[in-house]
Steps between C-alpha positions, in 0.01 A plus 500: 500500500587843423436809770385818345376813670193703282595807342141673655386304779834392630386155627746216509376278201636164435550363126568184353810482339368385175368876452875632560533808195109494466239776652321389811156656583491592859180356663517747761461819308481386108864667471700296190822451614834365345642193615906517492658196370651257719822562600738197297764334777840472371637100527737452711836436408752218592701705729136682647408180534765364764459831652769658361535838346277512139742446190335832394544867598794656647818305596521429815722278721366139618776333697880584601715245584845412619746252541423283813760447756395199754322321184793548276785436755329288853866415605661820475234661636485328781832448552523902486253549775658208718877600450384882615281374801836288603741832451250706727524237757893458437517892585257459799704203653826615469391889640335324781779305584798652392597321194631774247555203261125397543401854440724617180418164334083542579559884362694395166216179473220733566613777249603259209165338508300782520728691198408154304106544585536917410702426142215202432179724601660763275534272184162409531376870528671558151327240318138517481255352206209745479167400310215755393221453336688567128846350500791296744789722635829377570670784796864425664671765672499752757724789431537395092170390361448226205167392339394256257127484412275281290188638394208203609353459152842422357570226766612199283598243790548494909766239644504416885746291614534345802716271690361211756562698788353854327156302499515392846551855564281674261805698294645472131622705246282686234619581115227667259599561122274690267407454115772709365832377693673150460646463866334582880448858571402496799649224783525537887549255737376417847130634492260373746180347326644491128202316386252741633742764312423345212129479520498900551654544200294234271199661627641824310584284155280410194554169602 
């Protein structure tokens, strides 16, 4: 049904929508009055439909991501975290006690694993694999910038590649090549969720 309000009368007049871009007698007053078409809804698109940002419109960004650390590296990371902990208890020990030894070795244990963590975040702040709504962008550094895009339309192939342990922990390395270049334009390693990355951007292809 189609609400209408009478040009004279002003009464609240309910129409069938079969009579949408017809004239509609009001049988309050007599008053003709036109009946406005019914307003088409658009389909929704793949992306629109997975509740991403429409493929249409303005560009605008979907999803940011960056290299992982725990996924990518479980070990290191944890042997990081654990080989700080032991320094700051090394330090605490040997100030308690007296033990210069103690504390100049927790100091230099504590330092080098925290510089290791700092010069790791860092390289994972530089790299970042941003996806709109139009095209896949390739960003690595922090001071010096580089880019490589690839417009979605022109998306020829996406690659994933994982090793056993990547799967367990839900990590791999992306490469996406377009229609008019022979090799992979875009490739970065360690992203969380690669094949959810790639379902973004198919939902953005003329697949």
């Amino acid at each position: 049904m189609i609400t209408i309000e009478c040009d004279r009368c002003e009464k609240s007049l309910q129409v069938a929508d079969a009579l949408a871009g017809s004239k509609y007698e009001c049988p309050h007053c007599g008053d003709m009055n036109l009946v406005p078409d019914k307003p088409q809804t658009r389909p929704k698109d793949k992306a629109e439909a997975l509740g991403l940002p429409p493929d249409s419109g303005q560009e605008q960004r979907v999803m940011l991501v960056r290299p992982a650390m725990f996924r990518a590296r479980p070990m290191r990371y944890c042997a990081m975290v654990l080989g700080f902990l032991a320094g700051l208890f090394s330090l605490g020990y040997g100030m308690t006690n007296d033990k210069p030894v103690l504390t100049w070795l927790g100091i230099a244990v504590a330092v080098i694993c925290m510089g290791i963590f700092i010069i790791w975040k860092i390289s994972t702040l530089s790299a970042a694999l941003e996806i709109t709504n139009k095209r896949t962008i390739e960003r690595r550094g922090l001071l010096s910038k580089a880019t490589s895009e690839v417009v979605h339309d022109n998306i020829r192939n996406i690659q994933i590649h994982q090793s056993f342990w990547e799967r367990i922990f839900g990590v791999g390395q992306i490469g996406i090549s377009s229609s008019g270049q022979d090799g992979i334009e875009i490739s970065m390693k360690n992203l969380a969720k690669p094949d959810r990355i790639r379902e973004t951007i198919d939902a953005y292809r003329p697949l």
